[in-house]
N, C-alpha and C positions, 0 to 999 in steps of 0.2 A: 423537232429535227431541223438541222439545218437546213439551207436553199441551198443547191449545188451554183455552184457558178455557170454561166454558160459559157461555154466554150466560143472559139472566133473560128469560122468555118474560111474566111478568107481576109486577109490583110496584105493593104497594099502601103506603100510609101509612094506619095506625091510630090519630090521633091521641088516643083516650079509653084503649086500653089503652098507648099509647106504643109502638108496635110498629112497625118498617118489615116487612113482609110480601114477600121474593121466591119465585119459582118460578123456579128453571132448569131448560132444554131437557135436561139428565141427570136429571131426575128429580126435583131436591133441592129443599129447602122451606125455608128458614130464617125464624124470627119472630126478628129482633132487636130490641131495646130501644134506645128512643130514647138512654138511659144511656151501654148498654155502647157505643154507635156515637159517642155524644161522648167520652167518655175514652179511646178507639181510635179517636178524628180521627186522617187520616194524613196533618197537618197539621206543618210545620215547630214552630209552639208547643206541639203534644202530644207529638211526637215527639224535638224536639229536633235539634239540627244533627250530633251525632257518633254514636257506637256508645251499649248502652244503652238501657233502657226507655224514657226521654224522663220529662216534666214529670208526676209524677200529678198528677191532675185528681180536684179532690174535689167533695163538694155539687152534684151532678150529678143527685141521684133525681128528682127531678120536670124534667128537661128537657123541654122542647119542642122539635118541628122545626114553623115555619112557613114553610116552601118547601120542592122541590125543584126541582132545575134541571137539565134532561139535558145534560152535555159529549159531545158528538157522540155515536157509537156504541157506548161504549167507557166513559163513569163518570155517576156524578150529584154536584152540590154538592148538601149539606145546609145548611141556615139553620137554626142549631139557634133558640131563643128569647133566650139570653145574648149573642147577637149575632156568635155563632160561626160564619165560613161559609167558614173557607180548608181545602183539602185537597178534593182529589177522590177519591170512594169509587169506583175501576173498579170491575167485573164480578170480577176475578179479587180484588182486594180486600173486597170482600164476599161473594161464597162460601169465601174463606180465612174469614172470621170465624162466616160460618154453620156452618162445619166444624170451627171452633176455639174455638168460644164458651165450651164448660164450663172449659175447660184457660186459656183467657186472663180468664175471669173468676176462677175462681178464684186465680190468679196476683196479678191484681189488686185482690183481699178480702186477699191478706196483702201486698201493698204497702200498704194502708192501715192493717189492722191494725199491722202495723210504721211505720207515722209516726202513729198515735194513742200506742204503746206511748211514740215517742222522744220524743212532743209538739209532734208538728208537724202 
C-alpha cells in the first residue's frame, strides 16, 4: 500500500532570507530557498518533455517569489519574480525536496560546474 504524503500543517514565505518555510504533520521542517525551488520547477520548461534531468536553469541567486496560489488541497503555484509561474509544487513534491535538498543541490553545483567547464 502506498505511504500517504504528509501533509504541511503551516507554510510561510520568507521573502528577505528567500526562504519557503513548511511544517508537516510527520514532524518535518524544511527551509527551502527561493533558488533551489526555481531550478527544481516541476514545470514542463525545467523539467523538459522526456527522461533526463530537464533544462538547467542558471542565474537564479537572487530569485524572487511574489505570490503564492493554493491549487486546491493538494499543491501551491509559485510566481517566482522572472515571471515564472507554471508547474505545481504538491505536498508530496515538496517534502521530496525538503528530504532531498543536499543530494539535489549538490547534483545540481556540478551540472553547472560542468556547463561553465564546457562553456556554456
Amino acid at each position: 500500500m502506498p505511504q500517504r504524503t504528509p501533509q504541511p500543517l503551516d507554510i510561510k514565505i520568507r521573502t528577505e532570507s528567500r526562504l519557503l518555510e513548511v511544517h508537516f504533520e510527520d514532524g518535518s521542517h524544511f527551509e527551502l530557498p527561493f533558488e533551489y525551488l526555481r531550478v527544481f520547477s516541476p514545470s514542463a520548461e525545467v523539467k523538459g518533455h522526456g527522461a533526463g534531468e530537464g533544462t538547467l536553469q542558471l542565474g537564479k541567486e537572487n530569485i524572487g517569489i511574489t505570490g503564492v496560489e493554493p491549487i486546491g488541497n493538494y499543491a501551491l503555484r509559485l510566481i517566482f519574480d522572472d515571471g515564472h509561474n507554471t508547474g505545481l509544487y504538491s505536498w508530496s513534491l515538496l517534502h521530496d525536496l525538503g528530504r532531498n535538498h543536499q543530494v539535489n543541490w549538490s547534483r545540481y553545483l556540478e551540472r553547472c560546474a560542468a556547463a561553465a567547464a564546457a562553456g556554456g
